[in-house]
Structure formats: structure tokens, C-alpha cells
C-alpha positions as CSV (number, residue, x, y, z in Angstrom):
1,X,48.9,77.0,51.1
2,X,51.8,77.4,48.8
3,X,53.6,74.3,47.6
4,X,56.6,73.2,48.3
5,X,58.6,74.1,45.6
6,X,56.6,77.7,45.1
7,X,57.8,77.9,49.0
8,X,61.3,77.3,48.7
9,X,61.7,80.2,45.5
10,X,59.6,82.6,48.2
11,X,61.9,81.9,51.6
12,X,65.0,82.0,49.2
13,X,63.9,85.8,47.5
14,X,63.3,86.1,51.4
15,X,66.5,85.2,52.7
16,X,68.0,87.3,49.4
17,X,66.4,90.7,50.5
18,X,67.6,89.7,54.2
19,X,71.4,89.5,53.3
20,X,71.2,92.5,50.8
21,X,69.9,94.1,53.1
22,X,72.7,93.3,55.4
23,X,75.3,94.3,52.7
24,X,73.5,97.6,52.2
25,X,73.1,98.5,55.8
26,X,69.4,99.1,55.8
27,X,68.2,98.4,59.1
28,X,64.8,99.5,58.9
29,X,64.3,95.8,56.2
30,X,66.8,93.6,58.3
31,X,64.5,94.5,61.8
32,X,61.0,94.1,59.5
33,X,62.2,90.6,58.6
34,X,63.5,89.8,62.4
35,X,60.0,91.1,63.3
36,X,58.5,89.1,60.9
37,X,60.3,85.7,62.7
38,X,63.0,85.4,60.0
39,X,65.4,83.0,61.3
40,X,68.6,85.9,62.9
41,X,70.8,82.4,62.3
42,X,69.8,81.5,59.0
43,X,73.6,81.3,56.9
44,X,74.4,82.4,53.5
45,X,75.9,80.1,50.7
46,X,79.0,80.8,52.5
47,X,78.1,79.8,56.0
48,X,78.5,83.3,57.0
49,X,75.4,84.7,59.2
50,X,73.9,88.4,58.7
51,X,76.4,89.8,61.0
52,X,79.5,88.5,58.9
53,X,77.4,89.9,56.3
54,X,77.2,93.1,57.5
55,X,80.8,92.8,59.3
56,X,82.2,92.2,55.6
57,X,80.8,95.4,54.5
58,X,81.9,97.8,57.2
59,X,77.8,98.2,57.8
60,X,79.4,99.2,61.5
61,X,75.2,101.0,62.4
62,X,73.8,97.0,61.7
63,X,76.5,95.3,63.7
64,X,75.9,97.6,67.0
65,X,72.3,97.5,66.4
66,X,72.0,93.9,66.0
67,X,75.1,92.5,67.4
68,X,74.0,90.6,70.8
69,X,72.9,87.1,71.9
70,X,69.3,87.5,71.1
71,X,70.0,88.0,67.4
72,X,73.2,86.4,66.3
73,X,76.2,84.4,68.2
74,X,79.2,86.2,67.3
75,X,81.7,83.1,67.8
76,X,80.2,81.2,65.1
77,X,82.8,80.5,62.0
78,X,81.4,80.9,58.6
79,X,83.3,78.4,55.8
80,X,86.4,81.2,56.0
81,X,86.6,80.1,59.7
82,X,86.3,84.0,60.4
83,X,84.0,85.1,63.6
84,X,81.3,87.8,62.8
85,X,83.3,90.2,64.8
């Protein structure tokens, strides 16, 4: 079992490669970790979800891919008070 603080630094690189991997459009990593039970709510340091994420960086193949109820709510605000879509 890892410890707490050897934890946190592991689902923060986590949560890192998910948002890159948002930025960078590469679906194949952002569906691995939603396989993997990543958390499709989890929010960046600016409140903004994968979708803003992806929405931010025209990554228009992620947000039809990944843009429905079961993965994200596209009314949530991040700290811009900007929707997802």
C-alpha cells in the first residue's frame, strides 16, 4: 500500500497526463484513464473539467467523443464562469 503522501504525487502525475492529454487531443490516453475509473469530473487548478480542457484547445474529436452525461456535465462553470461548451 502506498502512503499517503507517495499517493497524492502518483494521482496528481495521474490527473497531469489526464488533462495533457486533453490539451493534446489524444483520445486513446483520456478513454485508458476513464477505463481505468479516473474520476470524468475531477477539475483542474482552474476549476475547469477535461471538457473545458479540451474545449479551450479546439480538441473538437475529444469533445464529440466524450461530450455526454455519462462523462462530463456540460453546464458546469469552471473559475472563468465559462460552460464546457
Amino acid at each position: 500500500m502506498l502512503s499517503p503522501g507517495i499517493y497524492n504525487v502518483y494521482l496528481d502525475c495521474v490527473m497531469l497526463l489526464f488533462f495533457l492529454s486533453c490539451d493534446s487531443g489524444d483520445n486513446e490516453i483520456i478513454q485508458f484513464l476513464l477505463d481505468m475509473n479516473l474520476d470524468s469530473f475531477a477539475r483542474d487548478s482552474d476549476e475547469s473539467t477535461f471538457i473545458h480542457v479540451a474545449a479551450r484547445h479546439n480538441q473538437v474529436d475529444t469533445i464529440k467523443r466524450f461530450a455526454n452525461e455519462k462523462t462530463c456535465r456540460a453546464k458546469v462553470r469552471n473559475s472563468h464562469s465559462n460552460h464546457a461548451l
